[in-house]
C-alpha positions in Angstrom: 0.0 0.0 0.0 1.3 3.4 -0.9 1.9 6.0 2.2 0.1 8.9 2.4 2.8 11.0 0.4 2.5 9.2 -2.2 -1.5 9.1 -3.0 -1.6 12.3 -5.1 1.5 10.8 -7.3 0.8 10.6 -11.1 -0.1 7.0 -11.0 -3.6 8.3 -9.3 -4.3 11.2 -11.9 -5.8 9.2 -14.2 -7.7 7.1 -11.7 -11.7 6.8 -11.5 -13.1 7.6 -7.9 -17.0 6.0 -7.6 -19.0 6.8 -4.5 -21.7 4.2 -3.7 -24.6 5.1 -0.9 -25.8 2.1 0.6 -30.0 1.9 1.1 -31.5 1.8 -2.5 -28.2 1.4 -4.2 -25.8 -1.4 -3.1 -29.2 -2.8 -1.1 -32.7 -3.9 -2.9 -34.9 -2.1 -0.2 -37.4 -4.9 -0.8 -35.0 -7.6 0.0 -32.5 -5.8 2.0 -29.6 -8.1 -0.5 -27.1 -6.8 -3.0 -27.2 -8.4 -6.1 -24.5 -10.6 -6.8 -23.8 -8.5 -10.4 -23.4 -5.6 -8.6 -20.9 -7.6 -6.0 -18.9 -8.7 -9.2 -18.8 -5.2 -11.2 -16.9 -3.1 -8.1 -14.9 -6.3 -8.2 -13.8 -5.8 -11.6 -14.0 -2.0 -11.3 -11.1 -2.3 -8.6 -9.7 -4.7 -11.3 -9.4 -1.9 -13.8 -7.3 -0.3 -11.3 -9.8 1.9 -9.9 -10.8 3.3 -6.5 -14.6 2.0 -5.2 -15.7 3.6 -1.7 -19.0 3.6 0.6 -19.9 6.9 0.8 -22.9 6.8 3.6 -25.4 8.3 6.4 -24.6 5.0 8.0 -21.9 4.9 10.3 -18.8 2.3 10.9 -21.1 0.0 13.2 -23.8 -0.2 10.8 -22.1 -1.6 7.8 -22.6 -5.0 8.0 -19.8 -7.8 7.0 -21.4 -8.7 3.6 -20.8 -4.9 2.5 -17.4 -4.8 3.5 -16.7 -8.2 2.3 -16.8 -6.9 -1.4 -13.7 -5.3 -1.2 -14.2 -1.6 -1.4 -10.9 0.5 -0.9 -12.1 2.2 1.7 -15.7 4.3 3.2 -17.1 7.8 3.8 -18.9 7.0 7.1 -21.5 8.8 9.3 -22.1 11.9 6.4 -18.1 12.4 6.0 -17.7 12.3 9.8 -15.5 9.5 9.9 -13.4 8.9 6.3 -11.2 5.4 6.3 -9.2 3.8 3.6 -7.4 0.4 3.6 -8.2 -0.1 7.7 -6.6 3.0 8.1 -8.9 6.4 9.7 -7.6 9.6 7.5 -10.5 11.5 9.1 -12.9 11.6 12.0 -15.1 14.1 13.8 -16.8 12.9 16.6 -19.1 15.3 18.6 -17.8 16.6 22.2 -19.2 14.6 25.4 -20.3 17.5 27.0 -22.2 18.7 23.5 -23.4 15.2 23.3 -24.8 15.2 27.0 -26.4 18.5 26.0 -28.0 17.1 22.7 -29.9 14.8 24.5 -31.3 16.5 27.3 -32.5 19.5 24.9 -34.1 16.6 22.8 -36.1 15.5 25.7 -37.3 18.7 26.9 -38.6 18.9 22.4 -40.2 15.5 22.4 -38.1 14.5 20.2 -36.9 10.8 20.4 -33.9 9.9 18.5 -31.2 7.6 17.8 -27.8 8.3 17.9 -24.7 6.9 16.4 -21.2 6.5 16.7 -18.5 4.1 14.8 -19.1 1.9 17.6 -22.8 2.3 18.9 -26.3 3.0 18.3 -27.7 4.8 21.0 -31.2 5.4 21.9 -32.4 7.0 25.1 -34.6 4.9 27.3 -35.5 7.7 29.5 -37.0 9.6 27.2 -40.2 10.6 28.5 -42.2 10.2 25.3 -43.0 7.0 24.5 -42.3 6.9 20.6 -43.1 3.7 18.8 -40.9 4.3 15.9 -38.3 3.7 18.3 -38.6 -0.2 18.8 -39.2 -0.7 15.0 -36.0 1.9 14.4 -34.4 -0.6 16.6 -35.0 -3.8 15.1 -34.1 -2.1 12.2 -30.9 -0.9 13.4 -30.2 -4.8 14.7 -30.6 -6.7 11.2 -28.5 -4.1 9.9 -25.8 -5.9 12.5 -25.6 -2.7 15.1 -24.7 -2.6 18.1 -27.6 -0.7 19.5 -28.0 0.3 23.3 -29.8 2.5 25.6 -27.9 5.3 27.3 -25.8 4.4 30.6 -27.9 5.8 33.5 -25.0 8.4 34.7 -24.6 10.5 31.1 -22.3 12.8 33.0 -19.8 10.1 34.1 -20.1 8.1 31.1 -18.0 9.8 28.9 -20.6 9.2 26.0 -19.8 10.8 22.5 -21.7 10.1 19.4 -20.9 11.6 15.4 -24.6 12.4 14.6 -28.3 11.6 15.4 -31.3 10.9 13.9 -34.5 12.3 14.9 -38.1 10.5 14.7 -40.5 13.2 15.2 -43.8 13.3 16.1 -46.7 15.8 16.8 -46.0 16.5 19.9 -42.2 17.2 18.6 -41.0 20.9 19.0 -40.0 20.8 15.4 -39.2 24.7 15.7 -36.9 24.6 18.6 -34.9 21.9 17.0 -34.2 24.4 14.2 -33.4 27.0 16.0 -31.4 25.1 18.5 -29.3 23.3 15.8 -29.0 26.0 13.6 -25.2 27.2 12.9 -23.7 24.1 14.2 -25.6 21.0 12.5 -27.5 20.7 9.2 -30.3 18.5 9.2 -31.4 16.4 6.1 -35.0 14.8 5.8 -34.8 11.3 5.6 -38.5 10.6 4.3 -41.7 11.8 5.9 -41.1 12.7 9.9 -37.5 11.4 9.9 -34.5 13.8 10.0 -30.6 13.2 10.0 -28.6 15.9 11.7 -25.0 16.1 11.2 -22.3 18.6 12.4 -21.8 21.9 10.1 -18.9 21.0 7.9 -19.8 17.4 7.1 -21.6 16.1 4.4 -20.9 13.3 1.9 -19.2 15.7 -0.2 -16.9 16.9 1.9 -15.7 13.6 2.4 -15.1 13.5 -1.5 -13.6 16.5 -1.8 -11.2 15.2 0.9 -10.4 12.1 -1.1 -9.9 13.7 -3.9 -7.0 15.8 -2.7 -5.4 12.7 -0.8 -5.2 11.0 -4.2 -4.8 13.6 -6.2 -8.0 12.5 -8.9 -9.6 15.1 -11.1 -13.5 16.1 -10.8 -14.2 14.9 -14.0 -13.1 11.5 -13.0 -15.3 11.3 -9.8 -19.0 9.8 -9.7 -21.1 9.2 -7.3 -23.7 6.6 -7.1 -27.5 7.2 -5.0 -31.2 7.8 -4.6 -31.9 10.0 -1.9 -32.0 14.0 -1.3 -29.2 13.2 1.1 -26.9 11.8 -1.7 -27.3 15.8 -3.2 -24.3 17.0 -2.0 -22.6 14.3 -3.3 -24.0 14.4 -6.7 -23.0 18.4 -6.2 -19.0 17.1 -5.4 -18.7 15.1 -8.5 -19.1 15.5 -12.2 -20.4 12.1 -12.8 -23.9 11.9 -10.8 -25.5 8.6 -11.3 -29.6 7.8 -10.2 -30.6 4.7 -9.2 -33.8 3.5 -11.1 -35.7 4.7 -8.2 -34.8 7.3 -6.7 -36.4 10.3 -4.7 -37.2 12.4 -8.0 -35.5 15.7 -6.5 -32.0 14.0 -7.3 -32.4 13.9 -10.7 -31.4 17.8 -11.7 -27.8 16.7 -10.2 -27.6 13.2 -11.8 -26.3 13.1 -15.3 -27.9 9.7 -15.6 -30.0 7.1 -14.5 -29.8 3.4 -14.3 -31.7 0.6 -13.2 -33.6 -0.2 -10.2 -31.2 -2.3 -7.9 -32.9 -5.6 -8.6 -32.2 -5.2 -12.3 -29.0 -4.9 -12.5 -28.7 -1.2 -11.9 -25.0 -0.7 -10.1 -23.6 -3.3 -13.5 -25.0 -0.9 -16.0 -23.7 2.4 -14.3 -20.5 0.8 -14.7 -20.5 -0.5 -18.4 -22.3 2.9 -19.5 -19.3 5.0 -18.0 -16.4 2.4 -19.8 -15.5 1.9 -16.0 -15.6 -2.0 -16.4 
């Protein structure tokens, strides 16, 4: 493996960068699998002597082995909060413990339940005093993705608890104001379909982890795509001047995507890769 000097050498110029998000594009949302053509294609994209990375909401803990057992180079975790390549962490920002502490008590005094992640943990608070049941299907959710989800230690002051970002379930009793206005100029928070946001610290966003990439390896924008189907895949399709939609896709992607492929099921990740000569 080359050291970090010598990413950006002239070997790398030429390289292709893809992005992949997870949900919808690596994983049939009906079946929760990844197609064994799409296995095979970032195979033989990494054959070509490409680069192939996870670039995802979802954070280390929640990437199961069957992801990472394809053989990407490396993953943009968490939003760009945590950025690793070969085993090796080139980035991370992880939210203070007394921020994180403050996070969830303000949440409670909103009604808002929420879960909230780290590279090693889901959290969700069990002393929440509403009584949300998104939270238990969240949580068998969470689960058969293969994290390691647990309720918050009794003692938040003495536990030294830190998490990267959190996602909120909101209701109508939510304070859905005062979570702007408490949040604002410090996170930016995504919607995640109808009643579902994921808030992530100012600064980092799935393209900023691209951008990062791309100046550790020294690869052009015009050699950079970026594979998804939701609105928060937008920034990344903003980073990169190869924006690819999955078959089905939230439709407010599209303006950023120079193409669309396939639905998952048929094939969708093989085609994106034939269409752009990348395998």
């Amino acid at each position: 493996m080359k050291n970090r000097n010598d990413r950006n050498s002239a070997d790398y110029s030429d390289r292709k960068i893809v992005f992949f998000d997870i949900d919808g594009t690596l994983l049939d949302n009906a079946t929760h699998r990844i197609p064994e053509s799409a296995v095979e294609s970032i195979r033989r994209l990494r054959g070509n002597g490409h680069l192939a990375f996870i670039n995802s909401g979802r954070t280390l803990n929640s990437i199961h082995e069957g992801i990472r057992n394809i053989g990407f180079d490396g993953m943009v975790c968490g939003c760009g909060t945590h950025i690793y390549y070969r085993g090796e962490t080139l980035f991370s920002h992880t939210i203070p413990h007394e921020k994180c502490v403050e996070i969830v008590r303000r949440l409670r005094e909103l009604k808002i339940t929420a879960f909230f992640e780290s590279p090693e943990y889901v959290w969700f608070d069990g002393q929440h005093p509403v009584k949300n049941p998104e939270v238990e299907q969240s949580k068998t959710a969470f689960s058969k993705n293969g994290s390691n989800v647990q309720d918050f230690p009794r003692d938040l002051e003495g536990s030294g608890l830190t998490f990267d970002k959190f996602y909120c379930l909101l209701t109508a009793e939510s304070d859905r104001e005062g979570l702007e206005e408490y949040i604002r100029g410090e996170f930016v928070a995504t919607p995640q379909g109808e009643d579902r946001l994921e808030v992530v610290p100012e600064g980092c966003t799935k393209a900023e982890g691209i951008r990062f990439l791309q100046k550790e390896f020294g690869i052009r924008t015009e050699n950079c795509y970026a594979i998804g189907d939701g609105e928060n895949d937008i920034p990344m399709f903003r980073a990169v001047a190869n924006g690819i939609a999955m078959g089905e896709c939230a439709e407010k992607i599209l303006p950023y995507c120079v193409w669309q492929t396939s639905r998952v099921s048929e094939d969708g990740i093989k085609k994106a890769m034939e269409h752009f000569g990348l395998i």
